[in-house]
C-alpha angles and dihedrals in degrees: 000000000000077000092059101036094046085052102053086051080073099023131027123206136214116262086245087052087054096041089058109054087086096061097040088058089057091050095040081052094060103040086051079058092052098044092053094049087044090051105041098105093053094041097026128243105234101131095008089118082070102049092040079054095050086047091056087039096055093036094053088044090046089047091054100045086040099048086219119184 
């Protein structure tokens, strides 16, 4: 949130700008988990059943505080 407030200090943003930030973290949250699973046989996939679990886990958790639809 200090991100956000400290840019709007230099650029504000629409209200619909604002009101979709929510939304874009979710999205940015599943393309990271497609990337990753793209990408396991380049990077590996040793504890990325961790870290598949700790994407769901932040997703549900966003969706809930965010009252996303």
């Amino acid at each position: 949130m200090i991100f956000l407030e400290s840019y709007l200090k230099i650029k504000p943003l629409s209200d619909i700008d604002l009101a979709s930030i929510s939304t874009f973290v979710a999205i940015r949250e599943i393309w990271l988990v497609g990337l990753h699973t793209g990408n396991s046989e380049v990077w590996g996939a040793n504890n990325y059943g961790d870290h598949f679990s700790g994407n769901l886990k932040f997703l549900k958790e966003w969706y809930e505080e965010n009252d996303i639809r």
